[in-house]
Biotite code that builds the C-alpha atoms (Angstrom):
import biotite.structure as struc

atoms = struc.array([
    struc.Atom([10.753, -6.746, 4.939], chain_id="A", res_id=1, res_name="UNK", atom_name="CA", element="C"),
    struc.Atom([9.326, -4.841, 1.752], chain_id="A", res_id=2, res_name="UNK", atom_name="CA", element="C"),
    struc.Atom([10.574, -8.194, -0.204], chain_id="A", res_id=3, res_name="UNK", atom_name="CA", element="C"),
    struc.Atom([8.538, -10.489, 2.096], chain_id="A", res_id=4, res_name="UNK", atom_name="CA", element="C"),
    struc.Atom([4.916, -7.440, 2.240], chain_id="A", res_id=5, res_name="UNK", atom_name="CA", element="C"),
    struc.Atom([4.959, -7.125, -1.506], chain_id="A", res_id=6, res_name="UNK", atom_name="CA", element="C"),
    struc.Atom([3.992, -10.701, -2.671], chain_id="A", res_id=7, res_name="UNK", atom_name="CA", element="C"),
    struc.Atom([1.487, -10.833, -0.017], chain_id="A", res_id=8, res_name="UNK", atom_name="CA", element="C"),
    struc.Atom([-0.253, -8.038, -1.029], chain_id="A", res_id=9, res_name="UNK", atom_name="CA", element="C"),
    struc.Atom([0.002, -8.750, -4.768], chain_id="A", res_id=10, res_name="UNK", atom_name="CA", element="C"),
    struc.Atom([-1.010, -12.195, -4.355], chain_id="A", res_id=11, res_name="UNK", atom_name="CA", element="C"),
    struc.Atom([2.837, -13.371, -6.200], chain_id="A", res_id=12, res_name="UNK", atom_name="CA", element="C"),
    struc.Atom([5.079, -11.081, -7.746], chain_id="A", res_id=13, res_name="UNK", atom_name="CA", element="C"),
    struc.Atom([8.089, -9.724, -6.401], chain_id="A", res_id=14, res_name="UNK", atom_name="CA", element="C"),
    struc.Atom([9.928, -6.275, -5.467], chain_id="A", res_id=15, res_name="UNK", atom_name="CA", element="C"),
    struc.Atom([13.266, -4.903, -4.263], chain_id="A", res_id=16, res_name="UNK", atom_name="CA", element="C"),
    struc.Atom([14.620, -1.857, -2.992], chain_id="A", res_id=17, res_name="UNK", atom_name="CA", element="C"),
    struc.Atom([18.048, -0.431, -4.435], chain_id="A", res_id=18, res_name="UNK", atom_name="CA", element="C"),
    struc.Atom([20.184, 2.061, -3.158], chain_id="A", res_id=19, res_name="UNK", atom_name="CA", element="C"),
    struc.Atom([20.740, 4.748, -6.340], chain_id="A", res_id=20, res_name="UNK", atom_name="CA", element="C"),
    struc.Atom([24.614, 5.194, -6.198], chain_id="A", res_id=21, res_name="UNK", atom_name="CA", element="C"),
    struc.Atom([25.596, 8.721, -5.084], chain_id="A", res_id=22, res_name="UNK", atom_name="CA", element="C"),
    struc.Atom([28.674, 9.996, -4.014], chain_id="A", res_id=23, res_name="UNK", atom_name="CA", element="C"),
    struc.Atom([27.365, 11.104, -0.373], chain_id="A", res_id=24, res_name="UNK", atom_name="CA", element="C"),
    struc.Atom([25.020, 7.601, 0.684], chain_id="A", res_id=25, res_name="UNK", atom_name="CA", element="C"),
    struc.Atom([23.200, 9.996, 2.805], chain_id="A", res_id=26, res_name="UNK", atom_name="CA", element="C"),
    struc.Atom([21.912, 11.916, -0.235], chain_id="A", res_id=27, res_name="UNK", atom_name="CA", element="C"),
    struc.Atom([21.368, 8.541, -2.205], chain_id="A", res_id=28, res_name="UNK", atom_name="CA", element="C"),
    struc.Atom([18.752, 8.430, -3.590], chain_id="A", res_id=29, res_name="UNK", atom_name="CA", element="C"),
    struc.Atom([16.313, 4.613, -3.207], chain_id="A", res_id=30, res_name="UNK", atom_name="CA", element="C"),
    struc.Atom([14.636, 2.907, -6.312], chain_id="A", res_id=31, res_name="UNK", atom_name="CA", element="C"),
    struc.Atom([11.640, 0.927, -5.796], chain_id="A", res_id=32, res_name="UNK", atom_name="CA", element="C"),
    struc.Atom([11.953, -1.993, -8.840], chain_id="A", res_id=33, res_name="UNK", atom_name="CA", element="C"),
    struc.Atom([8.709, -4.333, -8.748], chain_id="A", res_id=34, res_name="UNK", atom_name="CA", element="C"),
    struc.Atom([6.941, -7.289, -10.916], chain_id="A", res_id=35, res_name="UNK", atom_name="CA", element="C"),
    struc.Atom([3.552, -7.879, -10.069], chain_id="A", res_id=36, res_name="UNK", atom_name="CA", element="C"),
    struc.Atom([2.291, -11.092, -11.347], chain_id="A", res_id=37, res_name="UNK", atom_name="CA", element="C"),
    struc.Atom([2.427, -11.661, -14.514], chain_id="A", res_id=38, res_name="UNK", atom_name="CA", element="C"),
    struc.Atom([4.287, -9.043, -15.321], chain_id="A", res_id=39, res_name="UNK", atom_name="CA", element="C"),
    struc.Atom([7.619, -8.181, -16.297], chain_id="A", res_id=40, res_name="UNK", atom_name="CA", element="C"),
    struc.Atom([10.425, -6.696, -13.382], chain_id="A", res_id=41, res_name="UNK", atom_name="CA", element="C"),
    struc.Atom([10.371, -2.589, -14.467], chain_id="A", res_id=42, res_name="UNK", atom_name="CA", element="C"),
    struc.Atom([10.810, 0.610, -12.459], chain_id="A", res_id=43, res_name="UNK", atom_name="CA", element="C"),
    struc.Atom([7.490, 1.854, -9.998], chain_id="A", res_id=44, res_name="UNK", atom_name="CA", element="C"),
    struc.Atom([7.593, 4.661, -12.727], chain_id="A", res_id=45, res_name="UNK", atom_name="CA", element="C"),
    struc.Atom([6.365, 1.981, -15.361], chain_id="A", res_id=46, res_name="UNK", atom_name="CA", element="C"),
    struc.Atom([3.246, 0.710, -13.524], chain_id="A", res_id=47, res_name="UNK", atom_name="CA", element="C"),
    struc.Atom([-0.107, 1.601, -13.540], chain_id="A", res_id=48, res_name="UNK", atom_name="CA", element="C"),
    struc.Atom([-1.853, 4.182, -11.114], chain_id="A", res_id=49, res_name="UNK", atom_name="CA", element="C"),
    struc.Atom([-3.063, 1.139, -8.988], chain_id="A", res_id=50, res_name="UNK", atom_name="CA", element="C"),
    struc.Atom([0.056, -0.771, -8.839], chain_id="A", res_id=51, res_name="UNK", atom_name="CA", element="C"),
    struc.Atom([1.594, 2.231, -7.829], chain_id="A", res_id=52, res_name="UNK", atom_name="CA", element="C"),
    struc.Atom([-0.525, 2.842, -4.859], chain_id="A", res_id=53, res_name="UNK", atom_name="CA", element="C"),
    struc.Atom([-0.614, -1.033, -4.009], chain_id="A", res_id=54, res_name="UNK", atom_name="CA", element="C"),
    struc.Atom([3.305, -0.908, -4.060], chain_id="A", res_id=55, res_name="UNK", atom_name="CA", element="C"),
    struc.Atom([3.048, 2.340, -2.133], chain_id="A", res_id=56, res_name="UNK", atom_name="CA", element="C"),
    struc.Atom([0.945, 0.463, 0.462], chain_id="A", res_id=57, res_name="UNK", atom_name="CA", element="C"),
    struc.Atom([3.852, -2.475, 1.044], chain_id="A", res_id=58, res_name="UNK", atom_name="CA", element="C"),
    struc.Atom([6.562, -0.405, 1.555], chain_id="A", res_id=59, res_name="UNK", atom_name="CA", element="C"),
    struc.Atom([4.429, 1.599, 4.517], chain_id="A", res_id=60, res_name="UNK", atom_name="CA", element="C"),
    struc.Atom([3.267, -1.678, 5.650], chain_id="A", res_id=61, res_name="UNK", atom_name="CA", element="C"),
    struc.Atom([6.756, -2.589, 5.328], chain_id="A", res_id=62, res_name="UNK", atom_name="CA", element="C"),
    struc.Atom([7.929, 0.096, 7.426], chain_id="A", res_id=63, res_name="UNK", atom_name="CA", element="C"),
    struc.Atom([5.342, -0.209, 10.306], chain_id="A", res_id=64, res_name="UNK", atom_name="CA", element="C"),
    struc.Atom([6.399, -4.040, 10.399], chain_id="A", res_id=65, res_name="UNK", atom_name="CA", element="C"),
    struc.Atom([10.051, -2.574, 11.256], chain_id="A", res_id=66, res_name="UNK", atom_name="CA", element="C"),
    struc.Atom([9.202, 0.790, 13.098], chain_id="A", res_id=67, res_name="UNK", atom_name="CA", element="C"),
    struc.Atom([5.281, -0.016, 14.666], chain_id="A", res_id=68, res_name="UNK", atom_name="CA", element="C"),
    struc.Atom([3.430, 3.342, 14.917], chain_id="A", res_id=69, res_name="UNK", atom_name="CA", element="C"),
    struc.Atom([0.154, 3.319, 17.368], chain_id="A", res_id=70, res_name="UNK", atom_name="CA", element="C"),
    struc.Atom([-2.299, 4.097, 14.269], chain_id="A", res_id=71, res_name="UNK", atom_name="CA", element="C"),
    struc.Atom([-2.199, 4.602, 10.374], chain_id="A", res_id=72, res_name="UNK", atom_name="CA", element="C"),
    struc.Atom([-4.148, 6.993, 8.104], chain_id="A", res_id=73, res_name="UNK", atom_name="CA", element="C"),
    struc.Atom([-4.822, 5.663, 4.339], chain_id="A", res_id=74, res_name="UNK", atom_name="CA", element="C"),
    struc.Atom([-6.837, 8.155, 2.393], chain_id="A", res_id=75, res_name="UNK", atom_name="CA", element="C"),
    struc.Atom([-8.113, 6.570, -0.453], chain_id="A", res_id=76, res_name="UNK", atom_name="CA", element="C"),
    struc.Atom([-5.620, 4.024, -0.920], chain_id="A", res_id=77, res_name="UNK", atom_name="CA", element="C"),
    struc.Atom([-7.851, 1.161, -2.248], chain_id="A", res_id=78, res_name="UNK", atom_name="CA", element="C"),
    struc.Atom([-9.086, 2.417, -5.758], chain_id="A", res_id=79, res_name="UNK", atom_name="CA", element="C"),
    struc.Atom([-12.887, 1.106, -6.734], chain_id="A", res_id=80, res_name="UNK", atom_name="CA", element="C"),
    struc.Atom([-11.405, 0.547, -10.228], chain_id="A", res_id=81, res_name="UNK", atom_name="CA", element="C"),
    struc.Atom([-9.062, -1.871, -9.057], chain_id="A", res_id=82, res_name="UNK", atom_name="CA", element="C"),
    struc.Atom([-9.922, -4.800, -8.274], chain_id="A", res_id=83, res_name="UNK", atom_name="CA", element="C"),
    struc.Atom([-6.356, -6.176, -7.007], chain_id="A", res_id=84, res_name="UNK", atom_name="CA", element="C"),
    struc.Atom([-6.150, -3.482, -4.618], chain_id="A", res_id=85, res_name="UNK", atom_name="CA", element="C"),
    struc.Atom([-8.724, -5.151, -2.430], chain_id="A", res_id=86, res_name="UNK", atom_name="CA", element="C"),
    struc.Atom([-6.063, -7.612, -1.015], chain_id="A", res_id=87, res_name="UNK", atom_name="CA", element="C"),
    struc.Atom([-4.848, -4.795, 0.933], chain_id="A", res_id=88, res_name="UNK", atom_name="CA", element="C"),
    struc.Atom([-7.477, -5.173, 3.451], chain_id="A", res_id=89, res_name="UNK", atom_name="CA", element="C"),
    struc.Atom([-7.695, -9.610, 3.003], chain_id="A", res_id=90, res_name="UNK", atom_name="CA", element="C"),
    struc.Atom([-3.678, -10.234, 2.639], chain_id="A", res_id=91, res_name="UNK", atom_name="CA", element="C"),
    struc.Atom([-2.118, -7.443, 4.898], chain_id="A", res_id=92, res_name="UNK", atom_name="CA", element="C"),
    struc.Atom([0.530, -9.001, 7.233], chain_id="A", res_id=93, res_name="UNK", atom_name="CA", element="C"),
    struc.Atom([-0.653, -10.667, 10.393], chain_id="A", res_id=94, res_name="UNK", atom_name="CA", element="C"),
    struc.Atom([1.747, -8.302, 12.275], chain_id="A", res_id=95, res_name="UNK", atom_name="CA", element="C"),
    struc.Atom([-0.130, -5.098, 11.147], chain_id="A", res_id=96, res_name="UNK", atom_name="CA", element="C"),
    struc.Atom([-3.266, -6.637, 13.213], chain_id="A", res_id=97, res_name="UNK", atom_name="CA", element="C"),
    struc.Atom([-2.068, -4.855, 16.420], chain_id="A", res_id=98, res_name="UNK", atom_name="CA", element="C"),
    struc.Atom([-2.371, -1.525, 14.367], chain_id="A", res_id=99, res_name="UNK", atom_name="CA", element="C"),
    struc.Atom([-4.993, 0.469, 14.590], chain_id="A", res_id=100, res_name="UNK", atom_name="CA", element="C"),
    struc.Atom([-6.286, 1.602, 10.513], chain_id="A", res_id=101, res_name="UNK", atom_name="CA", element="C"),
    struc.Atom([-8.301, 4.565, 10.139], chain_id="A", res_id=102, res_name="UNK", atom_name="CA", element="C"),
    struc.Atom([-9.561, 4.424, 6.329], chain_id="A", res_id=103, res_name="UNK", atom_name="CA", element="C"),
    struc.Atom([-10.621, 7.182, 4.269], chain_id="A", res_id=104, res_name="UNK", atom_name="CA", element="C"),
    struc.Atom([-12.998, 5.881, 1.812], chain_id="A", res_id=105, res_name="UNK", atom_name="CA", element="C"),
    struc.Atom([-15.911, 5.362, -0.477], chain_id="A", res_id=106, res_name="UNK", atom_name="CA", element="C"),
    struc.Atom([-15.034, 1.510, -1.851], chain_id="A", res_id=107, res_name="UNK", atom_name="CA", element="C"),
    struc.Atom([-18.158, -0.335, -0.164], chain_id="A", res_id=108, res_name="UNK", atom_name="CA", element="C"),
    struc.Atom([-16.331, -3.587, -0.232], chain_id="A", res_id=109, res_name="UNK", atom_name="CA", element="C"),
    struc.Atom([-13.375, -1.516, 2.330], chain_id="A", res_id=110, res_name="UNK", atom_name="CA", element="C"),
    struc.Atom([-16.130, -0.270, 4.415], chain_id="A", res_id=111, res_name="UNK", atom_name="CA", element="C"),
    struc.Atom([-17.690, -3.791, 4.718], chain_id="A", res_id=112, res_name="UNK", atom_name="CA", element="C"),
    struc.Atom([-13.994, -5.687, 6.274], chain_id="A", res_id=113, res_name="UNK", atom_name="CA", element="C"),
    struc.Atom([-14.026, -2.685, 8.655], chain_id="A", res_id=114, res_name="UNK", atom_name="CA", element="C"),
    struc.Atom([-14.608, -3.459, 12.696], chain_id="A", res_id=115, res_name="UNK", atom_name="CA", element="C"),
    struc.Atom([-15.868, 0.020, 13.576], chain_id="A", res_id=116, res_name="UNK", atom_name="CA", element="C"),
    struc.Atom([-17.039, 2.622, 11.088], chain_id="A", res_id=117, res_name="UNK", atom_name="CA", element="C"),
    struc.Atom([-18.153, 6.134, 11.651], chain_id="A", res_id=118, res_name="UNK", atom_name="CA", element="C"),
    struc.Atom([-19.685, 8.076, 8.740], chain_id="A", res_id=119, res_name="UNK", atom_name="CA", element="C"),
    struc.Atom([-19.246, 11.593, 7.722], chain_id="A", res_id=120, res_name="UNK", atom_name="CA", element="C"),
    struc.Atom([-21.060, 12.984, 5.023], chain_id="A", res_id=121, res_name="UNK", atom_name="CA", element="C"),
    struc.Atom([-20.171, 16.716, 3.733], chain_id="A", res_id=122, res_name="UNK", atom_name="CA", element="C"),
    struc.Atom([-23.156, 18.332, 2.596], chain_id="A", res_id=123, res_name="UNK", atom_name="CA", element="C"),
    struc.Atom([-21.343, 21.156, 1.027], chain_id="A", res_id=124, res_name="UNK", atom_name="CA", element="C"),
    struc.Atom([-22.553, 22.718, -2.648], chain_id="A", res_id=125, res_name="UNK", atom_name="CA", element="C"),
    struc.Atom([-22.327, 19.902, -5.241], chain_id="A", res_id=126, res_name="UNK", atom_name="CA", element="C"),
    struc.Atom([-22.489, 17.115, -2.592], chain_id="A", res_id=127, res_name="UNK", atom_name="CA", element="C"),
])
């Protein structure tokens, strides 16, 4: 499933899971290998901070697709500075539409794709 999320969200690209060889499989360990578009196939380790967290974002998408959940919380998952990570809200599966999102952010262009939104503003010292 993780194979089929990834492309989607990157708009191309590819990525695989791999089982880590171990002696016990149930203490194996899992490495994520990706290649976003136009990029060479390397380790998660290798990409930047918002490939990461777009990767990151597949394989949970990935999982809900195999084991639905009623909701999912993403706190600050779509980065301002990146402008790729704003397919997560346009290219998410059509499967994850029964699932309700609650999204922790400050990215205007998140809030705006948003049904519902409730704002909560801390007023604390330096705020």
């Amino acid at each position: 499933m993780f194979k089929k999320v990834y492309p989607r969200l990157f708009r191309g690209g590819e990525a695989t899971l791999q089982l880590v060889e171990s002696d016990d499989v149930l203490e194996a360990g899992v490495e994520i290998v990706a290649q976003p578009p136009g990029k060479k196939l390397q380790s998660v380790s290798l990409l930047s901070g918002g490939e990461k967290a777009l990767t990151a974002t597949a394989l949970v998408f990935a999982i809900f697709l195999i084991k639905p959940s009623p909701f999912c919380v993403l706190d600050e998952v779509v980065r301002p500075s990146t402008r790729r990570t704003s397919a997560v809200s346009t290219n998410a599966p059509g499967d994850l539409s029964l699932l309700q999102f609650i999204v922790i952010t400050h990215n205007k262009n998140t809030m705006s794709m948003a049904d519902r939104a409730l704002r909560r503003h801390h007023g604390g010292a330096g705020a």
